[in-house]
DOGUDREN-743447 format. One record per residue (C-alpha): residue number from 1; residue in three letters; x, y, z. Coordinates in steps of 0.25 Angstrom, whole numbers, plus 5000, padded with zeros to 4 digits. Example, Ala and Ser with C-alpha at 12.3 -4.5 7.8 and 13.67 -1.06 7.14 Angstrom:
BEGIN
<atom resi="1" resn="Ala" X="5049" Y="4982" Z="5031"/>
<atom resi="2" resn="Ser" X="5055" Y="4996" Z="5029"/>
***
This chain:
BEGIN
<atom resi="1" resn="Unk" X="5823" Y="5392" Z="5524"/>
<atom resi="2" resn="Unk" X="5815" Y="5399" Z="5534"/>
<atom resi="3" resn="Unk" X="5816" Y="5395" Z="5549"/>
<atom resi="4" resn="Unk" X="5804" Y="5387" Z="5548"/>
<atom resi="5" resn="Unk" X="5807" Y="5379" Z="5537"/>
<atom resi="6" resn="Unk" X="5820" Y="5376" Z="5545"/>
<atom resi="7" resn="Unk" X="5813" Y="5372" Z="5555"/>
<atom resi="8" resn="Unk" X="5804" Y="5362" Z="5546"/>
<atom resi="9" resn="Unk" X="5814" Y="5357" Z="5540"/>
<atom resi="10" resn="Unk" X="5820" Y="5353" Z="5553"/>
<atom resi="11" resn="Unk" X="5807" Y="5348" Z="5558"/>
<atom resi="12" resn="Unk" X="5806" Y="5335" Z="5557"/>
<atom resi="13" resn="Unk" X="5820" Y="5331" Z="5563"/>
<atom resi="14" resn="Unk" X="5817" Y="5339" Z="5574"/>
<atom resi="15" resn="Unk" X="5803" Y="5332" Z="5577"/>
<atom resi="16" resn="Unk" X="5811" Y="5319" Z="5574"/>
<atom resi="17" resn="Unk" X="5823" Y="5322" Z="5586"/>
<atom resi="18" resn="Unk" X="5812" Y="5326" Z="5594"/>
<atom resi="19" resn="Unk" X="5803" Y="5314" Z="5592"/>
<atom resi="20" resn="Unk" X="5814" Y="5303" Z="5597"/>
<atom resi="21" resn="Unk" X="5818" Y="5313" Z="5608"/>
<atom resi="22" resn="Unk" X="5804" Y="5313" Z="5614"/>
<atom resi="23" resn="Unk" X="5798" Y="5300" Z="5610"/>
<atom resi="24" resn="Unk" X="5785" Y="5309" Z="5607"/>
<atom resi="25" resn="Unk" X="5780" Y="5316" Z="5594"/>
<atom resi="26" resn="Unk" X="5771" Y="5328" Z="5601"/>
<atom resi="27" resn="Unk" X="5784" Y="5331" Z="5610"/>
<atom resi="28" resn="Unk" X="5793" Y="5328" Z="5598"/>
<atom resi="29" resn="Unk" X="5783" Y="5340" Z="5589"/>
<atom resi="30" resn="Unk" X="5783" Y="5349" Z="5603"/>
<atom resi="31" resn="Unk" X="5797" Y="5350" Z="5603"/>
<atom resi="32" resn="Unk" X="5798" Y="5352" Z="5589"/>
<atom resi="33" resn="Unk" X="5789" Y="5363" Z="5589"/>
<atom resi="34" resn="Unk" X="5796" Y="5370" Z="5601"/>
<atom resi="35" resn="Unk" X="5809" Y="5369" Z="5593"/>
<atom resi="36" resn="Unk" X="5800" Y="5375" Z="5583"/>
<atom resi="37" resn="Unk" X="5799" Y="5386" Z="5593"/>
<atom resi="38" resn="Unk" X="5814" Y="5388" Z="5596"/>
<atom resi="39" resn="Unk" X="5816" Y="5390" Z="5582"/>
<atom resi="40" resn="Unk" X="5806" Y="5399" Z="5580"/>
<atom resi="41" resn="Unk" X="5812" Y="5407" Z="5589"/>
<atom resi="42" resn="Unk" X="5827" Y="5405" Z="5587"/>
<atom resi="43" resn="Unk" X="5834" Y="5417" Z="5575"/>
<atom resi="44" resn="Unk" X="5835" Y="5405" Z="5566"/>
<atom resi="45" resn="Unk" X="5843" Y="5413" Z="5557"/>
<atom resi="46" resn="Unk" X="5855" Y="5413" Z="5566"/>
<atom resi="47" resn="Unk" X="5854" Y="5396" Z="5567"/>
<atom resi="48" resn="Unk" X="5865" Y="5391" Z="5558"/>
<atom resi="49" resn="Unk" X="5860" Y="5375" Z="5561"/>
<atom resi="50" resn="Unk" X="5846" Y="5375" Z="5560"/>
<atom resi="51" resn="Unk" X="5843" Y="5361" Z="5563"/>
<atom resi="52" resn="Unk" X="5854" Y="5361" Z="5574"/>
<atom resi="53" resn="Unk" X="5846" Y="5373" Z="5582"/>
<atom resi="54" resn="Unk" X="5833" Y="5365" Z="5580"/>
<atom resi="55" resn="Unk" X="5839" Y="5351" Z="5583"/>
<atom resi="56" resn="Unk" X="5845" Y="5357" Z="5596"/>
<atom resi="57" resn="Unk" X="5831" Y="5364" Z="5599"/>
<atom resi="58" resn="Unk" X="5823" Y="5352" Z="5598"/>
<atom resi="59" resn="Unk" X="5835" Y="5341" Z="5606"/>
<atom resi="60" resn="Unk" X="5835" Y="5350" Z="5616"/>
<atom resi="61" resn="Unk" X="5818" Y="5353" Z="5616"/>
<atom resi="62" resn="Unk" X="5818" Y="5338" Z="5615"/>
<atom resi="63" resn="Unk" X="5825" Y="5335" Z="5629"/>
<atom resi="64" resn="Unk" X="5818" Y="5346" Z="5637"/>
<atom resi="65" resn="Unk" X="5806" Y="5339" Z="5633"/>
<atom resi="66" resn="Unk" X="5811" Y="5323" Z="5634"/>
<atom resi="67" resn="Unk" X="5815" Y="5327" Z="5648"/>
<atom resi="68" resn="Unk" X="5803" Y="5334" Z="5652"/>
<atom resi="69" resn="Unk" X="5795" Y="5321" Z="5645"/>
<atom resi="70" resn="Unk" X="5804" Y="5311" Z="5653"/>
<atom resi="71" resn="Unk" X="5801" Y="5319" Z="5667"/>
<atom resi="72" resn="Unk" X="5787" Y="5319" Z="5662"/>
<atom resi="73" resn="Unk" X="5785" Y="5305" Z="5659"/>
<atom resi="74" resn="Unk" X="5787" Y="5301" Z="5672"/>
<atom resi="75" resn="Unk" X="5772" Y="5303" Z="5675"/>
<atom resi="76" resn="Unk" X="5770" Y="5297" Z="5663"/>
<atom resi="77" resn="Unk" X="5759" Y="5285" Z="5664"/>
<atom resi="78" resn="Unk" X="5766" Y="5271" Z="5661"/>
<atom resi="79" resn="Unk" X="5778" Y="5270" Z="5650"/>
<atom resi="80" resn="Unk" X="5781" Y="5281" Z="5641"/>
<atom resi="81" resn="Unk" X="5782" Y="5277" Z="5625"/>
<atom resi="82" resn="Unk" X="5786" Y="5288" Z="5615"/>
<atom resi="83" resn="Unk" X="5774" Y="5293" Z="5606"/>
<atom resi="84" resn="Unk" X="5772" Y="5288" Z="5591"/>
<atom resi="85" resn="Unk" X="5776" Y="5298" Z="5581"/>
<atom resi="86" resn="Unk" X="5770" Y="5290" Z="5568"/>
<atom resi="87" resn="Unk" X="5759" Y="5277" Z="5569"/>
<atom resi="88" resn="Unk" X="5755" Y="5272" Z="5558"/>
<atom resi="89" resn="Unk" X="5745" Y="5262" Z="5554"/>
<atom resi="90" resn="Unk" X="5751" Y="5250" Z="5546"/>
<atom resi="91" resn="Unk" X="5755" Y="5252" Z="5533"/>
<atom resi="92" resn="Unk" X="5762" Y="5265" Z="5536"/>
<atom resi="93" resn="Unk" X="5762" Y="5273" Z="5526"/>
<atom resi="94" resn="Unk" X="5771" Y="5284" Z="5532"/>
<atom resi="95" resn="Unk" X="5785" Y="5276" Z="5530"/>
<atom resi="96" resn="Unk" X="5791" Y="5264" Z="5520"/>
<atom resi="97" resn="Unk" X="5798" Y="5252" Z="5530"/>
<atom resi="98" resn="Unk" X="5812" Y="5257" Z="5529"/>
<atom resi="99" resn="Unk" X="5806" Y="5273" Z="5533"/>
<atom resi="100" resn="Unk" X="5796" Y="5266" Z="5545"/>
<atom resi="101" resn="Unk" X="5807" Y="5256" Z="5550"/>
<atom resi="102" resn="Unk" X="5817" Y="5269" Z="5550"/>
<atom resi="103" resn="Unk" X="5808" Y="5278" Z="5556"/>
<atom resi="104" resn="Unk" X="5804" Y="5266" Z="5567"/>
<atom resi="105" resn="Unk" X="5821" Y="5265" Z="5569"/>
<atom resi="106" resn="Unk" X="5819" Y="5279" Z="5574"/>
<atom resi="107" resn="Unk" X="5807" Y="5282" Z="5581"/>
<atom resi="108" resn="Unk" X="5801" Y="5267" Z="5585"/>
<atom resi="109" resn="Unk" X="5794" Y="5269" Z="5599"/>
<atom resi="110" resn="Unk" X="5803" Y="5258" Z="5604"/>
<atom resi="111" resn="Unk" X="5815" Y="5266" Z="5600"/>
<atom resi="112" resn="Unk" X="5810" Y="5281" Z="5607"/>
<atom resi="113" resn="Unk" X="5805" Y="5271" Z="5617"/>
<atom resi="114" resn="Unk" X="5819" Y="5268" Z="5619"/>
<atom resi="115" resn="Unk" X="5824" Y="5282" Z="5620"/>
<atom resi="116" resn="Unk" X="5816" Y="5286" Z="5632"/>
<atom resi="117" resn="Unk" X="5826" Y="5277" Z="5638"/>
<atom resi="118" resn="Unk" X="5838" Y="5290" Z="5635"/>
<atom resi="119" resn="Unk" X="5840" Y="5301" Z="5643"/>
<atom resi="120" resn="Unk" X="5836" Y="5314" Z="5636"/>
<atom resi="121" resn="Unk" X="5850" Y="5317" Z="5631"/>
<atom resi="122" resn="Unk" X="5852" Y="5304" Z="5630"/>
<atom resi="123" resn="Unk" X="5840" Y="5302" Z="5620"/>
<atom resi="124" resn="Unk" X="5844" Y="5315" Z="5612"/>
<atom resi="125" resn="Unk" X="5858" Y="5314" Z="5610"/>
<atom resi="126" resn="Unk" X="5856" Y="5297" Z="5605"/>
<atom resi="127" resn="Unk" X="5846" Y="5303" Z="5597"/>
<atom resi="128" resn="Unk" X="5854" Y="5314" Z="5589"/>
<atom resi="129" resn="Unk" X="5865" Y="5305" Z="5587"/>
<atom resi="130" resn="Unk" X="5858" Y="5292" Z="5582"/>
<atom resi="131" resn="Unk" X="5846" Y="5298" Z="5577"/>
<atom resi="132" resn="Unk" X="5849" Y="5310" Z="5572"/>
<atom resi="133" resn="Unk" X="5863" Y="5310" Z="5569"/>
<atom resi="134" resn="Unk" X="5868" Y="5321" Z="5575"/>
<atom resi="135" resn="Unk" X="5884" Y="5320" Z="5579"/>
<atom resi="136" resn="Unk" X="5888" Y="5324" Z="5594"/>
<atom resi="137" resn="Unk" X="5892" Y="5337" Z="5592"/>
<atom resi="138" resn="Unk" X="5880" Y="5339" Z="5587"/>
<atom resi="139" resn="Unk" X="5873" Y="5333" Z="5599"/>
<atom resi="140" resn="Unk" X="5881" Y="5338" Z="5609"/>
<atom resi="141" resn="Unk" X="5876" Y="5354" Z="5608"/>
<atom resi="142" resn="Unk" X="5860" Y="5349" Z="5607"/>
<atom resi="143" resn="Unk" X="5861" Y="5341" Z="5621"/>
<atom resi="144" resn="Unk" X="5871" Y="5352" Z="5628"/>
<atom resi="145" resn="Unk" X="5882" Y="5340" Z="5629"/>
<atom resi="146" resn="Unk" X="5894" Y="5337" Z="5625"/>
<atom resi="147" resn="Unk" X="5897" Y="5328" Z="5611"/>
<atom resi="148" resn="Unk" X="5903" Y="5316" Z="5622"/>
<atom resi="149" resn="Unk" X="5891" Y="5317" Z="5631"/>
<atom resi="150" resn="Unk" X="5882" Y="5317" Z="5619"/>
<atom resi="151" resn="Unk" X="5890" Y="5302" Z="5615"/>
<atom resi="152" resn="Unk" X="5888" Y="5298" Z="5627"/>
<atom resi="153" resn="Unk" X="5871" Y="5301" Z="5627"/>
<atom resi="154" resn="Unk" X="5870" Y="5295" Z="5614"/>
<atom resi="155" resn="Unk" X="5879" Y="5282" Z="5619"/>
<atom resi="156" resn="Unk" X="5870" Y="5279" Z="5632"/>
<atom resi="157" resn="Unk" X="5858" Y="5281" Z="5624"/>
<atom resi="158" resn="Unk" X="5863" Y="5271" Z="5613"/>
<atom resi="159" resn="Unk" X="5865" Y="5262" Z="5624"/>
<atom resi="160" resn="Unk" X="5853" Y="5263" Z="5630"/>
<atom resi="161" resn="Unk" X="5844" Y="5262" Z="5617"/>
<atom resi="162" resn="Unk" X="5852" Y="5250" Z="5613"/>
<atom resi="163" resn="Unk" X="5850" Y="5243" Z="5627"/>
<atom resi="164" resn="Unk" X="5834" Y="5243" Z="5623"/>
<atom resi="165" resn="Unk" X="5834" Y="5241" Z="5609"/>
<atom resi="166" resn="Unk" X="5830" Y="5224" Z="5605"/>
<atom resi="167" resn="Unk" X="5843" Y="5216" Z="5603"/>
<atom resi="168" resn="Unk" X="5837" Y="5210" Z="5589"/>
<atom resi="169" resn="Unk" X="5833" Y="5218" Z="5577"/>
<atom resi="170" resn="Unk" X="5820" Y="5213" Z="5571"/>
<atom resi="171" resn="Unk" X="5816" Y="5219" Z="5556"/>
<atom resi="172" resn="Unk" X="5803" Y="5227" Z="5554"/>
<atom resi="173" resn="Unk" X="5796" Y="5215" Z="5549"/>
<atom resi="174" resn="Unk" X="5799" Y="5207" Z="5560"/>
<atom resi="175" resn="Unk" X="5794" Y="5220" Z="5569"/>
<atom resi="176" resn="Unk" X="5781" Y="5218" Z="5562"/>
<atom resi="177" resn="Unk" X="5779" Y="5206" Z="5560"/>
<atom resi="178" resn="Unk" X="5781" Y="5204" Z="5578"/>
<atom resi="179" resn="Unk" X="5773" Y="5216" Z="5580"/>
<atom resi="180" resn="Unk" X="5761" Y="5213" Z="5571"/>
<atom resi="181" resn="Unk" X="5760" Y="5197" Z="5578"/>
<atom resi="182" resn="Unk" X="5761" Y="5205" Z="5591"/>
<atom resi="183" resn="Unk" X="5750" Y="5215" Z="5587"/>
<atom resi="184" resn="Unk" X="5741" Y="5201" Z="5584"/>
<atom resi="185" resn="Unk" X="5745" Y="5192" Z="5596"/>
<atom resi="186" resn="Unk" X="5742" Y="5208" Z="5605"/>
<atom resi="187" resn="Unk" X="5728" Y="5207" Z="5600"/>
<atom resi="188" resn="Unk" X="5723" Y="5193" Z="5602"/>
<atom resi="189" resn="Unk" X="5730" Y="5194" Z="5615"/>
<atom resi="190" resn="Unk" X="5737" Y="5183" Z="5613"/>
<atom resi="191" resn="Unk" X="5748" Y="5180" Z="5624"/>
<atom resi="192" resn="Unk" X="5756" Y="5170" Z="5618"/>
<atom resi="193" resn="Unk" X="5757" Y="5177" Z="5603"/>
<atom resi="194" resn="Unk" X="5762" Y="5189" Z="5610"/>
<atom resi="195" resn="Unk" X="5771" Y="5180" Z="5620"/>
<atom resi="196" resn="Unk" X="5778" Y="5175" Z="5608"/>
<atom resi="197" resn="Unk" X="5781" Y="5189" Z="5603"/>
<atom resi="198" resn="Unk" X="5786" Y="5195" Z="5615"/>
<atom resi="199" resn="Unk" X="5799" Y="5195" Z="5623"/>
<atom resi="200" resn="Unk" X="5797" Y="5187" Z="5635"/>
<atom resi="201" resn="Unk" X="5803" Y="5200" Z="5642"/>
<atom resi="202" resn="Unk" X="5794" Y="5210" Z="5631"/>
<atom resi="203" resn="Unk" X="5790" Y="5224" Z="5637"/>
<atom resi="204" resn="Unk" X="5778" Y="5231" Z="5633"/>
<atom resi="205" resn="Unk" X="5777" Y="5248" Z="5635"/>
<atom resi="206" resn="Unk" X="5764" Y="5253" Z="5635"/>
<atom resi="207" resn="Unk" X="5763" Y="5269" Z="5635"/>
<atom resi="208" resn="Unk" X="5748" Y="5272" Z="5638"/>
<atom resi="209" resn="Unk" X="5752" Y="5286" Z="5646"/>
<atom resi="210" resn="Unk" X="5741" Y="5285" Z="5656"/>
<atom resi="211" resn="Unk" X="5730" Y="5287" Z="5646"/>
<atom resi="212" resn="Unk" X="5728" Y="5275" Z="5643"/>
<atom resi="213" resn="Unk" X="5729" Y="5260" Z="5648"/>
<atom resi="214" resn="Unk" X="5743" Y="5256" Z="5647"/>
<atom resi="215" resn="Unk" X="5754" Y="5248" Z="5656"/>
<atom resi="216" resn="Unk" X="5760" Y="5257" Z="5664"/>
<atom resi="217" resn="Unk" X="5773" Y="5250" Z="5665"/>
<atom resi="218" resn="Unk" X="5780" Y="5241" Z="5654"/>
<atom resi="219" resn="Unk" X="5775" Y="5225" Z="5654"/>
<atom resi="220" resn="Unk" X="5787" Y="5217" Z="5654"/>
<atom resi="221" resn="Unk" X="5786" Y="5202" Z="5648"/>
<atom resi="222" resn="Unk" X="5779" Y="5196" Z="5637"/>
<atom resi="223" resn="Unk" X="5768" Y="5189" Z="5645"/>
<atom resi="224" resn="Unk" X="5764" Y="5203" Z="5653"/>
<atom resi="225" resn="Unk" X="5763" Y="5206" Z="5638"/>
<atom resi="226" resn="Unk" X="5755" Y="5196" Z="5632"/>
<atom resi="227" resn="Unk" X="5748" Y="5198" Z="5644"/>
<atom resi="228" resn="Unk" X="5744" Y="5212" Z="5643"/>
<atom resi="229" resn="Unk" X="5740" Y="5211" Z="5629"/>
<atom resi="230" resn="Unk" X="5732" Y="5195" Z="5632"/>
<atom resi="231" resn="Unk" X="5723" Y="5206" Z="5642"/>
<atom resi="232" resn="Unk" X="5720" Y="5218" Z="5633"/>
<atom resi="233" resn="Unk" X="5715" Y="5209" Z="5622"/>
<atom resi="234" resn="Unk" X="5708" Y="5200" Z="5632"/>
<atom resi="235" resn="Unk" X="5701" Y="5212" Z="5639"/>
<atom resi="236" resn="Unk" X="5698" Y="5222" Z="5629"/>
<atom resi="237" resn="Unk" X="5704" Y="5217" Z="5615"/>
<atom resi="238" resn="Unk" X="5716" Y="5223" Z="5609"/>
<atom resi="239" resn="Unk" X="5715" Y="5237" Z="5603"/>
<atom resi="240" resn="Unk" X="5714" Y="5236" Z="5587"/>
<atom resi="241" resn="Unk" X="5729" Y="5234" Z="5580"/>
<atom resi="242" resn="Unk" X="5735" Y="5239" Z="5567"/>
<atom resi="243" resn="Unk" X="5749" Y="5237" Z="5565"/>
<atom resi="244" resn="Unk" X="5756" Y="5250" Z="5563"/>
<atom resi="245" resn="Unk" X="5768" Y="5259" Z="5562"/>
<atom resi="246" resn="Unk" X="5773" Y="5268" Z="5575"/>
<atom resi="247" resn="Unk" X="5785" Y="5277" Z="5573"/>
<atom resi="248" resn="Unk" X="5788" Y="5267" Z="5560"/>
<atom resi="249" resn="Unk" X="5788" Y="5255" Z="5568"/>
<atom resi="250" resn="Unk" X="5777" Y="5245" Z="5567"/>
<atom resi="251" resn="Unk" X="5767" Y="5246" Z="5579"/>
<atom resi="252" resn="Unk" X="5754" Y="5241" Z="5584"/>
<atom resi="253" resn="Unk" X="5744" Y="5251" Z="5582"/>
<atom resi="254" resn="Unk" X="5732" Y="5247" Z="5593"/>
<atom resi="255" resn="Unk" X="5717" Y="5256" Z="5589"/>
<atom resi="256" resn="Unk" X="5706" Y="5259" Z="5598"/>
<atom resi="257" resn="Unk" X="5696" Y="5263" Z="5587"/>
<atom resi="258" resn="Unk" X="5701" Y="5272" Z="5577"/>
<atom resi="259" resn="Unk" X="5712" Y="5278" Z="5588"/>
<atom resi="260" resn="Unk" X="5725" Y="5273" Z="5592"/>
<atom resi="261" resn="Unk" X="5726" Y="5265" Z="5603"/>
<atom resi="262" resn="Unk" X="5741" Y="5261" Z="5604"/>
<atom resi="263" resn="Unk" X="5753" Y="5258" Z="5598"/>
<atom resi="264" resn="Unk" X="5763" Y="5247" Z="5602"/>
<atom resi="265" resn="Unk" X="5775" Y="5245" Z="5596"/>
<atom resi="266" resn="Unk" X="5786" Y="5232" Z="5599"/>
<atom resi="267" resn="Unk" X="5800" Y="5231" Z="5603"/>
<atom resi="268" resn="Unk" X="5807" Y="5217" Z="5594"/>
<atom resi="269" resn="Unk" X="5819" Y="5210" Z="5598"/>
<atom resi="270" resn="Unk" X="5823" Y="5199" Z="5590"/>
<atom resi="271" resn="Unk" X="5809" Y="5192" Z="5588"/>
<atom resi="272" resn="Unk" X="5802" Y="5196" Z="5598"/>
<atom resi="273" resn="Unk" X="5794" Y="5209" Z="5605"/>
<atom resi="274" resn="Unk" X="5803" Y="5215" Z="5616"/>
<atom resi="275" resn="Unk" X="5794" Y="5227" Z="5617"/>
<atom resi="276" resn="Unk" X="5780" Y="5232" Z="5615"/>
<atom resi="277" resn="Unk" X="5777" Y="5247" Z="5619"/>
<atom resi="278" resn="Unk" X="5764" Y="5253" Z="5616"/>
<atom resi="279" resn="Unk" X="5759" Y="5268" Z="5617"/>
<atom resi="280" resn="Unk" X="5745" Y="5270" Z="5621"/>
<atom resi="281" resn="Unk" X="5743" Y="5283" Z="5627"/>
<atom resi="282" resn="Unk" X="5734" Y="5290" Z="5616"/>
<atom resi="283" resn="Unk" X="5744" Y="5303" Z="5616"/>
<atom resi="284" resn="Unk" X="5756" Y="5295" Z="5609"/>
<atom resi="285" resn="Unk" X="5745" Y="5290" Z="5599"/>
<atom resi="286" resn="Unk" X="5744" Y="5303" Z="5591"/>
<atom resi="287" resn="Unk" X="5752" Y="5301" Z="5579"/>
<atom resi="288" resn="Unk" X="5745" Y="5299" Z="5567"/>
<atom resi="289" resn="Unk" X="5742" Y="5286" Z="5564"/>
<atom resi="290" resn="Unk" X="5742" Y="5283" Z="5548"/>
<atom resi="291" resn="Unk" X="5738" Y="5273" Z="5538"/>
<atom resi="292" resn="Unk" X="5725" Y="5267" Z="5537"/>
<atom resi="293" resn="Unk" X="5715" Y="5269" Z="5547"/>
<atom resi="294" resn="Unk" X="5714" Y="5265" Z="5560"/>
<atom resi="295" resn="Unk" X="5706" Y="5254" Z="5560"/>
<atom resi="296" resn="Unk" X="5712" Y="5242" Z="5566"/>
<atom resi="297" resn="Unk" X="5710" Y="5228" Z="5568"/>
<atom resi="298" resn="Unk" X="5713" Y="5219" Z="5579"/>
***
């Protein structure tokens, strides 16, 4: 096999670590084609653990870059959601049900939403252990710690993503079925179908990046909610909507004309929204949308 066919062949795990390190899919490419050019330049010959050299390449690209991002998004303009890797318009004919809710378990936006919340190491090491199955001896020589201090990484990050995560379970037909009443009640307007559906302590996240109009801080409470959403269809009428697919898990997909608008996607504990996050800025609504065209209905 010839050094590039190695390197194909490793290809997509290495885009898929680098993905759920950074939360974003241009990043997540960049790193993968600057590990590309370590490899190119590495005497491949002498590397007895070809996906070893290439993992440790693309972790340790990975947290050069997550740190730099997180220093960087201090400017950033309002909250900061990761970027979609797949959208898909409803049916999706990319993935079955069990391969859309595995890949959802994976990469939801909630869930990469959730890691921000890790420290680099942290975010890393929970990831190679519980995601990508790697033991901690293994770890250990990728972050430049020691196996016990890579237990304890993974340990506090464990914690932390537990502490956010819903207390109740609901299935991917209850999901739906709540996220598709709250797509209908968001369009009228209507505040007290969308109370009904919300937490009374609900957040919404909306990512519009400064480019376009977006909350700059979280809205906390179903009424600011109900509220927000009672204005924008008031004012100007809500945005045409399709359900869809983001990252495997159903979405609302919002369309000005035949361009993307937005995506928001729900949080769901018990019976009940907990969350709502939305991602407006236009450079995190690249990927490929697929299925049908894009001509919605309100």
């Amino acid at each position: 096999m010839t050094p590039t066919d190695t390197f194909q062949t490793h290809r997509p795990r290495l885009f898929a670590l680098a993905y759920r390190l950074l939360g974003s899919r241009s990043d997540a490419e960049d790193i993968v084609q600057d590990a590309w050019l370590r490899w190119q330049g590495a005497d491949t010959a002498a590397i007895r653990d070809p996906e070893g050299w290439l993992v440790t390449a693309t972790t340790r690209l990975g947290l050069d870059r997550l740190r730099a991002m997180r220093n960087a998004r201090v400017q950033y303009v309002g909250p900061w959601l990761p970027e979609p890797l797949e959208i898909a318009l409803d049916p999706d004919p990319l993935h079955d049900p069990a391969q859309r809710h595995a890949l959802a378990d994976e990469v939801s936006v909630a869930f990469l939403a959730l890691l921000e919340q890790l420290k680099p190491d942290e975010r890393a090491a929970f990831l190679l252990k519980d995601v990508f199955d790697y033991d901690y001896p293994e770890i250990a020589p990728l972050l430049e710690h020691s196996p016990a201090n890579c237990r304890q990484l993974v340990h506090r990050a464990r914690q932390r993503l537990q502490a956010g995560k819903p207390r109740f379970d609901v299935s991917p037909a209850q999901h739906r079925d709540l996220l598709t009443r709250f797509m209908e009640a968001s369009q009228r307007g209507d505040q007290a179908a969308i109370l009904s559906l919300l937490h009374a302590n609900a957040e919404m996240v909306s990512d519009g990046g400064g480019r376009v109009t977006a909350a700059i801080r979280p809205l906390l409470g179903s009424e600011r909610i109900a509220q927000l959403y009672w204005a924008i269809a008031r004012r100007n009428g809500a945005h045409p909507a399709r359900l869809g697919y983001v990252n495997g898990e159903p979405a609302i997909l919002r369309f000005q004309g035949a361009h993307l608008h937005s995506i928001t996607l729900v949080s769901i504990d018990g019976e009940r929204i907990a969350q709502v996050l939305s991602v407006l800025n236009p450079e995190k609504l690249t990927a490929l949308v697929t299925a049908g065209d894009a001509g919605a209905s309100s």
